[in-house]
C-alpha positions in Angstrom: -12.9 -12.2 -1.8 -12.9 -11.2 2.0 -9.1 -11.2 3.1 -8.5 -10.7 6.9 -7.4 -8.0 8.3 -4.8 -9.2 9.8 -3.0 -10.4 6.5 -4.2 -7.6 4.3 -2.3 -5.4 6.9 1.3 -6.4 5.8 0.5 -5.2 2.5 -1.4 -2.2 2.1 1.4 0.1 3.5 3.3 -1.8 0.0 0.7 -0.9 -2.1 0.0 2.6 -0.7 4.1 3.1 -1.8 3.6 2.0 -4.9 0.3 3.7 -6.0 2.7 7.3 -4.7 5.4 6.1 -6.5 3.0 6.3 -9.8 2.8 10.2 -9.2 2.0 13.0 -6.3 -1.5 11.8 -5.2 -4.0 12.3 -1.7 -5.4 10.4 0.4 -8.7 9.9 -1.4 -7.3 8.8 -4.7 -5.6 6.3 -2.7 -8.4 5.1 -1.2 -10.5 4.8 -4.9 -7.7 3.3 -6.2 -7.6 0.4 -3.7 -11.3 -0.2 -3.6 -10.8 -0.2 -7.6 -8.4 -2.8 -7.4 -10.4 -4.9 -5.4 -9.9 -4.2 -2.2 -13.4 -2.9 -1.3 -13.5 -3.1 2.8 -10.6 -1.1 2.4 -11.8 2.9 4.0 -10.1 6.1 4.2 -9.7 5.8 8.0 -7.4 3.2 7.4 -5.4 4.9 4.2 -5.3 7.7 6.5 -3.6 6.0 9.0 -0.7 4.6 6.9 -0.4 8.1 5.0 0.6 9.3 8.8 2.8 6.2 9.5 4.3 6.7 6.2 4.8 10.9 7.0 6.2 9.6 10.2 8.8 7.6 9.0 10.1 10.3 6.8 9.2 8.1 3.6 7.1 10.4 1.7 7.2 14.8 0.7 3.9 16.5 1.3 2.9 19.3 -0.1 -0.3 20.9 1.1 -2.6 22.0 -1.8 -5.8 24.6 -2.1 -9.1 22.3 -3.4 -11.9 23.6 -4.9 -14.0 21.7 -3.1 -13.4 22.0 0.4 -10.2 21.8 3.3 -6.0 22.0 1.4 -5.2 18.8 0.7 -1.5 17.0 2.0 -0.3 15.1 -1.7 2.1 12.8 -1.6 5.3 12.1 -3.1 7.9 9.5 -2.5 11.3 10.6 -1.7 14.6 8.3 -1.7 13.9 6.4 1.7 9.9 5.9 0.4 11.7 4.5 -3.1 14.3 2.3 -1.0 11.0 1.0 1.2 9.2 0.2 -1.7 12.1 -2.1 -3.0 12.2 -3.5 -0.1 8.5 -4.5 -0.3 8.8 -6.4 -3.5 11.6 -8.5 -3.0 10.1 -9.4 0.2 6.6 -9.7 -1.7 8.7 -11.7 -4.0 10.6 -13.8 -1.6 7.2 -14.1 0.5 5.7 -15.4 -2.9 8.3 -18.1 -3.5 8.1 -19.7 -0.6 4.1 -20.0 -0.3 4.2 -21.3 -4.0 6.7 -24.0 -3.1 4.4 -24.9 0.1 1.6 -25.0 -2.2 3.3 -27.8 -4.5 4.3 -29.9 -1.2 0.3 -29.6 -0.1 -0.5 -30.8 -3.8 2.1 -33.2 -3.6 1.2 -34.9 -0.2 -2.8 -34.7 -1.4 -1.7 -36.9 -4.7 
């Protein structure tokens, strides 16, 4: 499913956190791992661009690595205000959720 941009937006900085909260990772991996889970028009211009949001904000450690293949890589790692952020996603996410569910029922309800 195509999602707009617009409303993807609001989330992927949430689900960038909580693929680094799994472990130290890069920007590639990132990237894989959202076109894995589906979100396919997602490209590493635009992972890129949250990873320096996110390194702006202070929210994530980077540690520059050697690769075998090519350029040091920056890997990322959460630290406490990246953690706090990512809580703060999900009880939005959850909050967010809640209400669009109970909207839902009303639509369904008005429909019947």
């Amino acid at each position: 499913m195509k999602i707009s941009t617009e409303l993807l937006k609001g989330v992927l900085e949430g689900i960038v956190l909580q693929k680094i909260s799994a472990g130290e990772t890069y920007g590639y991996e990132i990237t894989k791992y959202l076109n894995d889970h589906g979100f396919e028009d997602v490209v590493e211009g635009t992972v890129y661009t949250i990873l320096m949001r996110l390194e702006k904000n202070q929210l994530v450690a980077i540690e520059k690595k050697k690769s075998s293949i090519g350029p040091a890589r920056k890997f990322y790692r959460l630290n406490a205000a990246g953690e706090a952020r990512l809580q703060e996603f999900w009880q939005h996410w959850h909050y967010l959720n809640a209400q669009m569910t109970q909207l839902e029922a009303e639509k369904n309800d008005d429909l019947a």
